[in-house]
MIVEX-23398 format. One record per residue (C-alpha): residue number from 0; residue in three letters; x, y, z. Coordinates in pm, whole numbers, plus 32768, in hexadecimal, padded with zeros to 4 digits. Each point is the difference from the previous one (the first is absolute). Example, Ala and Ser with C-alpha at 12.3 -4.5 7.8 and 13.67 -1.06 7.14 Angstrom:
// residues 2
MARKE num residu    u    v    w
MARKE   0    Ala 84CE 7E3E 830C
MARKE   1    Ser 8089 8158 7FBE
***
This chain:
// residues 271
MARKE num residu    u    v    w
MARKE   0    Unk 5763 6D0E 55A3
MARKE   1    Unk 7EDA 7F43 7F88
MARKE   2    Unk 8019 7EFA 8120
MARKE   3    Unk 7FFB 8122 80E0
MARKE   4    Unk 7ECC 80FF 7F5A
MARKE   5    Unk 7F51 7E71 8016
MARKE   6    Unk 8021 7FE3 8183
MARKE   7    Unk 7FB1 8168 7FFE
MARKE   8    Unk 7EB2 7FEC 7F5F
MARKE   9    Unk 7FD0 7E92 80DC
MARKE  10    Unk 8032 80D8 8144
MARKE  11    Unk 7F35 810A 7FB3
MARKE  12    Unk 7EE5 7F03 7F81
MARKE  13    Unk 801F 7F29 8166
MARKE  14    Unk 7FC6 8168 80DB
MARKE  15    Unk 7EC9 803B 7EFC
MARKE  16    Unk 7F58 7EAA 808E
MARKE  17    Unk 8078 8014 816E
MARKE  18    Unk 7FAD 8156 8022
MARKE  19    Unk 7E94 7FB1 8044
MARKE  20    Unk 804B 7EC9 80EC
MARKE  21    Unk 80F4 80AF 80D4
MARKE  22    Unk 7F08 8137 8000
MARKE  23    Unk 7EB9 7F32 8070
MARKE  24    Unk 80EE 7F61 8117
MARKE  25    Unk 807B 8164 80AC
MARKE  26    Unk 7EBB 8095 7FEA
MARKE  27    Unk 7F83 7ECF 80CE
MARKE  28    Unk 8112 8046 80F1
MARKE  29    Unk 7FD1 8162 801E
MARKE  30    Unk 7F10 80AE 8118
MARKE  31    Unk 7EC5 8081 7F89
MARKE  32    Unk 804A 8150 8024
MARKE  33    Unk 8161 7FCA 7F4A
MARKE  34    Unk 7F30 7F4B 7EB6
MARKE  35    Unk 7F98 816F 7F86
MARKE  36    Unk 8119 80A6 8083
MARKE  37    Unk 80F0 811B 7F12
MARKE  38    Unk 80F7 7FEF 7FA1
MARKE  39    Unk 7FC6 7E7A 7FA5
MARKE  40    Unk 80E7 7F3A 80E1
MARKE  41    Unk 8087 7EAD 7F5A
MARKE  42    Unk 8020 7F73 812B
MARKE  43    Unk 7F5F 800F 8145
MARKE  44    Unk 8072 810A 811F
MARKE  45    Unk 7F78 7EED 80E7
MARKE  46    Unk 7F7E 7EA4 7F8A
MARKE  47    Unk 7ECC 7F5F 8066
MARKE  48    Unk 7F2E 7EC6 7FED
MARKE  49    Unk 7E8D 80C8 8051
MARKE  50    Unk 7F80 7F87 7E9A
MARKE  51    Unk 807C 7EC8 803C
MARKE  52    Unk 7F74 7FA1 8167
MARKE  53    Unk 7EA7 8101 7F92
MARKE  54    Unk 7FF6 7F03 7EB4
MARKE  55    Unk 8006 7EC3 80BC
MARKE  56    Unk 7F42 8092 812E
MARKE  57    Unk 7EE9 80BA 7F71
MARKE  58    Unk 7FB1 7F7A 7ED4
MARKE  59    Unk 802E 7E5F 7FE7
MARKE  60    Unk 80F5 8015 7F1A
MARKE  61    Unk 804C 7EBF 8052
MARKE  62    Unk 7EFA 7F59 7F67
MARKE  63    Unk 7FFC 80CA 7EF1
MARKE  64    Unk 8134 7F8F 7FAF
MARKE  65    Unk 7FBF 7EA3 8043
MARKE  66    Unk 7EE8 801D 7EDE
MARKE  67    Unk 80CE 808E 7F27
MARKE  68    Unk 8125 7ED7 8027
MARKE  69    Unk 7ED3 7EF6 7FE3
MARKE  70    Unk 7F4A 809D 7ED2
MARKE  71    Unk 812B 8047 7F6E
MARKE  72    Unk 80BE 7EA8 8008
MARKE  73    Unk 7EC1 7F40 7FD0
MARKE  74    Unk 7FB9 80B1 7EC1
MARKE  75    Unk 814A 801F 7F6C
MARKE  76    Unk 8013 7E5E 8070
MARKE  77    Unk 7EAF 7FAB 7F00
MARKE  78    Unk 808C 8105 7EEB
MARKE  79    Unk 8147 7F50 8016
MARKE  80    Unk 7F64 7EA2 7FDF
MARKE  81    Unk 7F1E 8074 7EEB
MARKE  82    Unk 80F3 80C3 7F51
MARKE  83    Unk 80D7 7EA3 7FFD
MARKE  84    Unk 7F10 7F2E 7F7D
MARKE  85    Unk 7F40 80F5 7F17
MARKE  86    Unk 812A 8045 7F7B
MARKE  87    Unk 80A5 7EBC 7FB1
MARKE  88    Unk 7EAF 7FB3 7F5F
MARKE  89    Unk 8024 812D 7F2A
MARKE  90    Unk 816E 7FCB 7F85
MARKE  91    Unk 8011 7E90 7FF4
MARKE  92    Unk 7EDC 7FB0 7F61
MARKE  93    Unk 7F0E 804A 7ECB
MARKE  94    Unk 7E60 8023 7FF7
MARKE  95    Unk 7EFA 80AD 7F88
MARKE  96    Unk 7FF5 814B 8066
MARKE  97    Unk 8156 8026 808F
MARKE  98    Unk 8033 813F 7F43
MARKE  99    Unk 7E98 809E 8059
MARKE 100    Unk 8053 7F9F 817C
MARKE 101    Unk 814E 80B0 8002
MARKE 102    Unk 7F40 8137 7F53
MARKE 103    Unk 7F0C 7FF6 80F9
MARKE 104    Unk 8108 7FFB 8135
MARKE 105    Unk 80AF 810E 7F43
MARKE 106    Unk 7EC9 80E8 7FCC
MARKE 107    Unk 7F9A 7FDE 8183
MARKE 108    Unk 8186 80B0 8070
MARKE 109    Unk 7F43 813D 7F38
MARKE 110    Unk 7ECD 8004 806D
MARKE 111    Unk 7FF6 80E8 8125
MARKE 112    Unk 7F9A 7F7B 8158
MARKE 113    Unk 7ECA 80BF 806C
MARKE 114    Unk 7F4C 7FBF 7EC6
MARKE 115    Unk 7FAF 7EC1 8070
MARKE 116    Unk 7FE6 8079 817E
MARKE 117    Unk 7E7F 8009 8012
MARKE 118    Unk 7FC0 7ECE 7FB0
MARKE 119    Unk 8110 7F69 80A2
MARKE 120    Unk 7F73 80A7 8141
MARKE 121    Unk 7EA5 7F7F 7FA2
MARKE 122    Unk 80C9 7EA3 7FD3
MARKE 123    Unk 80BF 8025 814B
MARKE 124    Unk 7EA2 806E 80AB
MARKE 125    Unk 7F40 7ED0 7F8C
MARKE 126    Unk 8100 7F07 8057
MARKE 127    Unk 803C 8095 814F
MARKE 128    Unk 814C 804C 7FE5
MARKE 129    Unk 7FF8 8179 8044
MARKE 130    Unk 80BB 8042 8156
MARKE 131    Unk 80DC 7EB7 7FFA
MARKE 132    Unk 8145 7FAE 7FAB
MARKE 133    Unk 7FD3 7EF1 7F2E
MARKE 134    Unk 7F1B 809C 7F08
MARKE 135    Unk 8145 8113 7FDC
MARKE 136    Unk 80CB 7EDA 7FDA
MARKE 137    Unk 7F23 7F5D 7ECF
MARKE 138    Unk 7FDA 8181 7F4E
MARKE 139    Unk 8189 801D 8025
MARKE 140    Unk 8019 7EB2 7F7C
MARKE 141    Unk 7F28 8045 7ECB
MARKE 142    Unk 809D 813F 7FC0
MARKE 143    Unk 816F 7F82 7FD0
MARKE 144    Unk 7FE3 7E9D 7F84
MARKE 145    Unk 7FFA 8082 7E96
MARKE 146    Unk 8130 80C6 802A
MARKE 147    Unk 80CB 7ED1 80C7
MARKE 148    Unk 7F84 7F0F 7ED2
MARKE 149    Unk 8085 80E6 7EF0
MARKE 150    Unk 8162 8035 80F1
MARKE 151    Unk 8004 7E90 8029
MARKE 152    Unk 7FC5 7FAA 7E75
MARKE 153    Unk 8142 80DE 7F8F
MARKE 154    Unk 80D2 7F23 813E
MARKE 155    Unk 7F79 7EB9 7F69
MARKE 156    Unk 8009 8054 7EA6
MARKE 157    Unk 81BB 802F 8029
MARKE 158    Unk 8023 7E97 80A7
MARKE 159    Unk 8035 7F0E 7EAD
MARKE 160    Unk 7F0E 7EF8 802A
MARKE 161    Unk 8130 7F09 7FAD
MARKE 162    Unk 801B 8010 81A6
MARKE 163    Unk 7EB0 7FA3 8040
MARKE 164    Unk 8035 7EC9 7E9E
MARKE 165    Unk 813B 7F92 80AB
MARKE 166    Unk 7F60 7FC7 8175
MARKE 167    Unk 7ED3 7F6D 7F5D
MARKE 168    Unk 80F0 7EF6 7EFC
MARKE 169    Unk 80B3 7FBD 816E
MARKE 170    Unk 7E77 7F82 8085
MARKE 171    Unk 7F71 815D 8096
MARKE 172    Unk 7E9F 804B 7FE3
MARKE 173    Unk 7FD1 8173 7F63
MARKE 174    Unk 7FBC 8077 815C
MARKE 175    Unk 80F1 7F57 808D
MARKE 176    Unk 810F 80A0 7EFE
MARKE 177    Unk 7F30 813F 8044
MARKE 178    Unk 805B 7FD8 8173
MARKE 179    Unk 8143 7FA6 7FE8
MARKE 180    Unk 8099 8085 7ECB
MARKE 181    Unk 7F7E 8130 7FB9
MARKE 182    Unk 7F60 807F 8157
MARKE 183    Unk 817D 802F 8096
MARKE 184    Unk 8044 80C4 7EB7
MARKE 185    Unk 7ED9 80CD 803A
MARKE 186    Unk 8043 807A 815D
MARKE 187    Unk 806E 8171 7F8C
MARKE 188    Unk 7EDE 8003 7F5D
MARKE 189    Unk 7F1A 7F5C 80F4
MARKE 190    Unk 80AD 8108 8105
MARKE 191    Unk 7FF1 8137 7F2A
MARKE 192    Unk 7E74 7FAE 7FC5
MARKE 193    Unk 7FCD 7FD1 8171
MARKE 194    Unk 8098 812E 806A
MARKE 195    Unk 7F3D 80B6 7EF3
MARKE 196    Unk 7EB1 7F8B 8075
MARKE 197    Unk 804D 8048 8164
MARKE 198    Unk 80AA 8164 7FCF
MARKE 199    Unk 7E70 8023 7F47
MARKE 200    Unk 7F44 7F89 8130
MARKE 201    Unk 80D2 8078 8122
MARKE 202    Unk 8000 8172 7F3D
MARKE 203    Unk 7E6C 7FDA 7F57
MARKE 204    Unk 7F3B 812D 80A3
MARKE 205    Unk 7EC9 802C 7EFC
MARKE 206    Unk 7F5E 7EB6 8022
MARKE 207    Unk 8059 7FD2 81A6
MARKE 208    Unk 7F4C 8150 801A
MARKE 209    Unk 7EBB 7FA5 7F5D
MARKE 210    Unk 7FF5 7EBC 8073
MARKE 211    Unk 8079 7FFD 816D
MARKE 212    Unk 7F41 8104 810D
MARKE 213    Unk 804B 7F01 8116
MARKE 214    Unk 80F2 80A2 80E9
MARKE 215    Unk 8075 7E45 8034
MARKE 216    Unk 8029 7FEF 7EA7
MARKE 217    Unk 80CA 8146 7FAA
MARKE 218    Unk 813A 7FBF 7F42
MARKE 219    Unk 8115 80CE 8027
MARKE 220    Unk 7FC0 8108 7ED7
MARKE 221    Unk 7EA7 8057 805B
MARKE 222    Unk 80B5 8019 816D
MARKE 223    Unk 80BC 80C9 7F9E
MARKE 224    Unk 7EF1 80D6 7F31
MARKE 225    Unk 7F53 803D 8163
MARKE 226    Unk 8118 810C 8045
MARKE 227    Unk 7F82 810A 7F35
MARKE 228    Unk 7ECB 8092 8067
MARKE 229    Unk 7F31 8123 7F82
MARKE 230    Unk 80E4 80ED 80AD
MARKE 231    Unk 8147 7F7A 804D
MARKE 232    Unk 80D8 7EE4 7F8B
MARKE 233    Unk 80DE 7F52 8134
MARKE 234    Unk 8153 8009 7F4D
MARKE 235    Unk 8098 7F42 8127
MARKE 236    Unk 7F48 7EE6 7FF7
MARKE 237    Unk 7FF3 8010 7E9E
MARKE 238    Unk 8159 7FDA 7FDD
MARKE 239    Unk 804D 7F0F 811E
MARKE 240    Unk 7EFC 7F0F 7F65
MARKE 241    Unk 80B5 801F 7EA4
MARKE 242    Unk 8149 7F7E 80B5
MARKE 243    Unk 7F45 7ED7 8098
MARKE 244    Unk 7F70 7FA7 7EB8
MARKE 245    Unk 8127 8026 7F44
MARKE 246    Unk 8098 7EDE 80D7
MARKE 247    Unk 7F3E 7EEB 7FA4
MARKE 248    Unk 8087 8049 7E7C
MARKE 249    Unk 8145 801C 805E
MARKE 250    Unk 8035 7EB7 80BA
MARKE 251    Unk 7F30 7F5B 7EB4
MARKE 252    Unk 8104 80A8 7F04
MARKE 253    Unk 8123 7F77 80DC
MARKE 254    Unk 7F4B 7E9B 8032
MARKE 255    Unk 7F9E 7FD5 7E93
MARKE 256    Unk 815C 8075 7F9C
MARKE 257    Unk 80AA 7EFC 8073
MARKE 258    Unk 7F31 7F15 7F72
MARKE 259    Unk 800B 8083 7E91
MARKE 260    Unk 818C 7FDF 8022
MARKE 261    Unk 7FA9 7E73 8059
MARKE 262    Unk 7F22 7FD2 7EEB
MARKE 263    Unk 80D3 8073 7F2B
MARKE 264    Unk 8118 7F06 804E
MARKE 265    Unk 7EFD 7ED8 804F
MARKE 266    Unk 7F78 8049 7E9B
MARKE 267    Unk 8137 8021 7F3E
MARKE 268    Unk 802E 7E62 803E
MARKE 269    Unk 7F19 7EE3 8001
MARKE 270    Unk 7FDC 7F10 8122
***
């Protein structure tokens, strides 16, 4: 009885989440004149791809997209790094003003981001970097290496340093132990901190839309933001561009998956 009020609850819980998914998909399948339709129909009385072909044709959703994958990936690529090495400074070793540092990372996660938006803007104006993709890539960058250090810390700070002792007694350097030792112990960490950094960029709308009026350098949200107007909101496109950027995720969860499973079997014996 319990086993079975459990996969009750589970059930019910897994149509909660995909509810919305499988929602956004048959509204971008449905005619335009079928999206506002009543009764509501749950699926379409005749499907069609004219959000689809109107998404790529229209509008260069294309490279939208394309800016989205590179900011994305190139961002989430430095946090990683940083995270790796910022934290393996933090758990593994002892200096003045460790403690204040940590406080510091800790206070920016509650300081709320457009506080510091005029001057960052001022920043971002001075240097030039307004309208490019690279100066979205360094504010992304800035924004979520505190966060990745802190993550990265609490993955370090499990490993017993007897690993990292033994490789070294064996005639490692530290980084070398670092690299081989603990690194392939790390990768669900080292994956879970990626995919948190890019799920941030690929999904960031504030700081795209005050820093990016280029229609070349549009990212996907503010893309995406261009559908409502003053008077109307194009729920067709709307939704068909929500099921191409889903995508993208999806193929990094199932990537990244599989190599979480490896690094926890690499990890759990030394080479």
């Amino acid at each position: 009885m319990r086993r079975l009020a459990k996969g009750t609850v589970l059930a019910v819980w897994l149509l909660i989440t995909l509810f919305p998914l499988y929602w956004i998909t048959v509204t971008s399948l449905k005619p335009k004149a079928e999206i506002f339709s009543m009764p509501l129909r749950y699926w379409p009385g005749e499907v069609t791809f004219e959000h689809y072909a109107d998404l790529f044709s229209f509008a260069d959703f294309g490279a939208y997209l394309l800016n989205s994958l590179l900011v994305s990936l190139a961002a989430a690529a430095a946090v990683t790094v940083i995270g790796v090495l910022g934290g393996y400074t933090l758990a593994r070793f002892s200096f003045p003003g460790r403690g204040a540092l940590m406080l510091a990372f800790l206070v920016t996660q509650m300081i709320p981001l457009f506080i510091a938006l005029g001057p960052l803007y001022l920043l971002m104006s001075d240097l030039g970097l307004l309208n490019h993709l690279a100066g979205l890539m360094v504010v992304y960058v800035a924004m979520l290496v505190p966060f990745a250090t802190i993550i990265m810390r609490g993955f370090y700070e499990r490993i017993p340093v007897a690993l990292e002792e033994a490789a070294q007694v064996d005639g490692a350097s530290r980084l070398a132990a670092m690299v081989r030792v603990v690194i392939p112990v790390m990768l669900p960490g080292i994956a879970a901190t990626f995919i948190f950094a890019f799920v941030q960029c690929w999904n960031e709308l504030f700081l795209a839309i005050t820093f990016i009026d280029s229609e070349d350098a549009k990212t996907i949200p503010v893309a995406m933001n261009s559908f409502i107007t003053q008077y109307d909101i194009d729920w067709g496109s709307m939704a068909a561009a929500t099921v191409v950027s889903v995508i993208p995720t999806l193929v990094l969860f199932a990537v990244i998956r599989r190599y979480i499973v490896e690094g926890l079997t690499a990890g759990a014996v030394k080479g």
